[in-house]
MARSE-110504 format. One record per residue: z, y, x of N, C-alpha, C in turn; residue number from 1. Coordinates in nm, 2 decimals. Atoms other than C-alpha are relative to their C-alpha. Example, Ala and Ser with C-alpha at 12.3 -4.5 7.8 and 13.67 -1.06 7.14 Angstrom:
R      n.z      n.y      n.x     ca.z     ca.y     ca.x      c.z      c.y      c.x    nr
R     0.00    -0.12     0.09     0.78    -0.45     1.23     0.00     0.12     0.09     1
R     0.00    -0.11    -0.09     0.71    -0.11     1.37     0.08     0.11    -0.08     2
# end
This chain:
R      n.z      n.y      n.x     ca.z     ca.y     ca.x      c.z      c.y      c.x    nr
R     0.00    -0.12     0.08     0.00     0.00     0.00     0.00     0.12     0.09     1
R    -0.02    -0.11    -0.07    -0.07     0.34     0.12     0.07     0.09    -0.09     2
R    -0.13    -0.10     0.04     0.18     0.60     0.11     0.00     0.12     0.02     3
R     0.03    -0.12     0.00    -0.02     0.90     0.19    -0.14    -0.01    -0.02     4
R     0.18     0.02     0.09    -0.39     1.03     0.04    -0.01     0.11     0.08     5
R     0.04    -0.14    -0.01    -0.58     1.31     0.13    -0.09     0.02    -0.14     6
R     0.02    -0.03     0.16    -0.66     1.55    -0.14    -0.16     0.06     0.03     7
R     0.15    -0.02    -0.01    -1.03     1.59    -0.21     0.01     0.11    -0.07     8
R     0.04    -0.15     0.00    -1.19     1.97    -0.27     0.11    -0.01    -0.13     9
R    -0.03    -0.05     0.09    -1.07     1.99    -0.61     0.13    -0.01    -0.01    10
R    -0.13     0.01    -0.04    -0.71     1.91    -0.56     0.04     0.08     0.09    11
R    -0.04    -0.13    -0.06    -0.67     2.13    -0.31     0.01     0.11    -0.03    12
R    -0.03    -0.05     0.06    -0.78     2.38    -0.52     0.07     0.01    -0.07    13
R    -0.08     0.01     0.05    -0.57     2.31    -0.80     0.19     0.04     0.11    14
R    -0.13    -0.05    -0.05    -0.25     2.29    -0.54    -0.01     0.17     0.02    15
R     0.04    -0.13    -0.07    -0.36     2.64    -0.40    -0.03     0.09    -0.09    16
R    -0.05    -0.10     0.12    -0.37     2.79    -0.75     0.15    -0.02    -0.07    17
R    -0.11     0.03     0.08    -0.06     2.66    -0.88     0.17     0.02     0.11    18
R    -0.11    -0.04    -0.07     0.19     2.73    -0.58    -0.05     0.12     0.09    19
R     0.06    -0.09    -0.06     0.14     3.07    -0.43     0.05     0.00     0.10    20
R    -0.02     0.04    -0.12     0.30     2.97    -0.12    -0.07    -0.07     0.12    21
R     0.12     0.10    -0.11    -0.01     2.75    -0.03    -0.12     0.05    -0.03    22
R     0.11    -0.10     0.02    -0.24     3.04    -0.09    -0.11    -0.01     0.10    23
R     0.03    -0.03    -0.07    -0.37     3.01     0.22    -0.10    -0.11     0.05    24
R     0.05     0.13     0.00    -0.47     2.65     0.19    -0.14    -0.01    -0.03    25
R     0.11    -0.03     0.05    -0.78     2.77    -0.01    -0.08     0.05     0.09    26
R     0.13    -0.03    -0.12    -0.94     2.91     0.34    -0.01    -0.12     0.06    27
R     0.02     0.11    -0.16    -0.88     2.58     0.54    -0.08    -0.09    -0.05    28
R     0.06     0.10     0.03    -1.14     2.37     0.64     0.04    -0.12     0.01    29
R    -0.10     0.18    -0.01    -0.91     2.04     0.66     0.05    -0.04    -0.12    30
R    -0.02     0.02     0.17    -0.88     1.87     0.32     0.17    -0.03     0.06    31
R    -0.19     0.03    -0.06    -0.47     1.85     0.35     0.05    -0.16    -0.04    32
R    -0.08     0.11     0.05    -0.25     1.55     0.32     0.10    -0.01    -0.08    33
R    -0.14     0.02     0.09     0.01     1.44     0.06     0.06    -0.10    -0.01    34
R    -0.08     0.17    -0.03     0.26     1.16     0.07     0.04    -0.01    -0.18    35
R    -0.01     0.03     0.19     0.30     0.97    -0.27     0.14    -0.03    -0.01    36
R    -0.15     0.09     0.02     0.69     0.88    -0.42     0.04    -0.06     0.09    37
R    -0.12     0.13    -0.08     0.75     0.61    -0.24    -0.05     0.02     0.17    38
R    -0.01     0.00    -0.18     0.60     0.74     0.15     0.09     0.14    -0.04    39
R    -0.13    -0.09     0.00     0.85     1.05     0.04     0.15    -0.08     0.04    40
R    -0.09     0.07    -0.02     1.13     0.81     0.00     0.04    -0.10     0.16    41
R    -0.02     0.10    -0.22     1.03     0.59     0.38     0.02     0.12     0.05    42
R     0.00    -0.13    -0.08     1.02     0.92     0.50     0.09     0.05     0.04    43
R    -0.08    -0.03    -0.02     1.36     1.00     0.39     0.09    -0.04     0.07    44
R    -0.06     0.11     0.00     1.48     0.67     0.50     0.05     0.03     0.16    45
R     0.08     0.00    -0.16     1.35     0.72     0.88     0.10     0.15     0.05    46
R     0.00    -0.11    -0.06     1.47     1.12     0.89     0.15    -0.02    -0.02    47
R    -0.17     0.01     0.02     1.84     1.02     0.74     0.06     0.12     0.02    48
R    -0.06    -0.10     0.00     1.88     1.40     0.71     0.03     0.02    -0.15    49
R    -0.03    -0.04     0.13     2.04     1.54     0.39    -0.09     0.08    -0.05    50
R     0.12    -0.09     0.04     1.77     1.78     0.35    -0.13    -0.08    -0.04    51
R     0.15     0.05     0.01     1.51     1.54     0.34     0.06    -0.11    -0.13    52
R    -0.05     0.14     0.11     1.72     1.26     0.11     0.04     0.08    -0.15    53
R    -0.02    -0.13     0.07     1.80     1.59    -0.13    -0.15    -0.01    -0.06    54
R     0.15    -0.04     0.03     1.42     1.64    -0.15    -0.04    -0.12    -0.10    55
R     0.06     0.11     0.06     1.32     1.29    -0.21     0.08    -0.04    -0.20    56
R    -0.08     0.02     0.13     1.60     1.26    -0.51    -0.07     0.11    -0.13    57
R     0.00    -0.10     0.08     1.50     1.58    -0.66    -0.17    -0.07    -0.05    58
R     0.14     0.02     0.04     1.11     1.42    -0.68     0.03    -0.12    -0.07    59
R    -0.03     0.14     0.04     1.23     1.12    -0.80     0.08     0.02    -0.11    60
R    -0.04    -0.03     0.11     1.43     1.28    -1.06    -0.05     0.11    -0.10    61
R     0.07    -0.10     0.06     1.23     1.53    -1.15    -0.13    -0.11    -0.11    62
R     0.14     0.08     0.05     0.93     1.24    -1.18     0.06    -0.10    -0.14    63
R    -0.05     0.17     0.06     1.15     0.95    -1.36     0.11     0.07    -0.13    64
R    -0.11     0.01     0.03     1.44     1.13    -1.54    -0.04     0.10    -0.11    65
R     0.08    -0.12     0.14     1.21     1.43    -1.76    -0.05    -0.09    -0.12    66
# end
C-alpha cells in the first residue's frame, strides 16, 4: 500500500485555492506531494514528537469522528 500520492494539476489547484497559505503553490512547477491517513499516522509513529502525534489525532478525528 502506498502512503503518499502526488497531486495531479487539478488538485493542486483546488489545495491552492482553498488554503491561502499554499498560495504560492499555484506558481510551482513540481506537482506536490501528500501523505494519506495512514502514511500521516507511520510518520507519527517514527517522529514520536507530540506535535506530530497531536497532528495525526486531530486528522483522524476530524476524518472519522464528524
Amino acid at each position: 500500500m502506498n502512503n503518499i500520492f502526488v497531486l495531479d494539476k487539478y488538485e493542486k489547484k483546488e489545495v491552492a485555492k482553498n488554503f491561502d497559505r499554499l498560495n504560492k503553490l499555484k506558481y510551482s512547477a513540481v506537482e506536490p506531494t501528500a501523505f494519506t491517513e495512514r502514511g500521516l499516522y507511520m510518520l507519527a509513529t517514527i517522529i514520536k514528537s507530540p506535535l506530530a502525534t497531536n497532528t495525526t489525532l486531530s486528522i483522524v478525528e476530524t476524518r472519522y469522528c464528524t
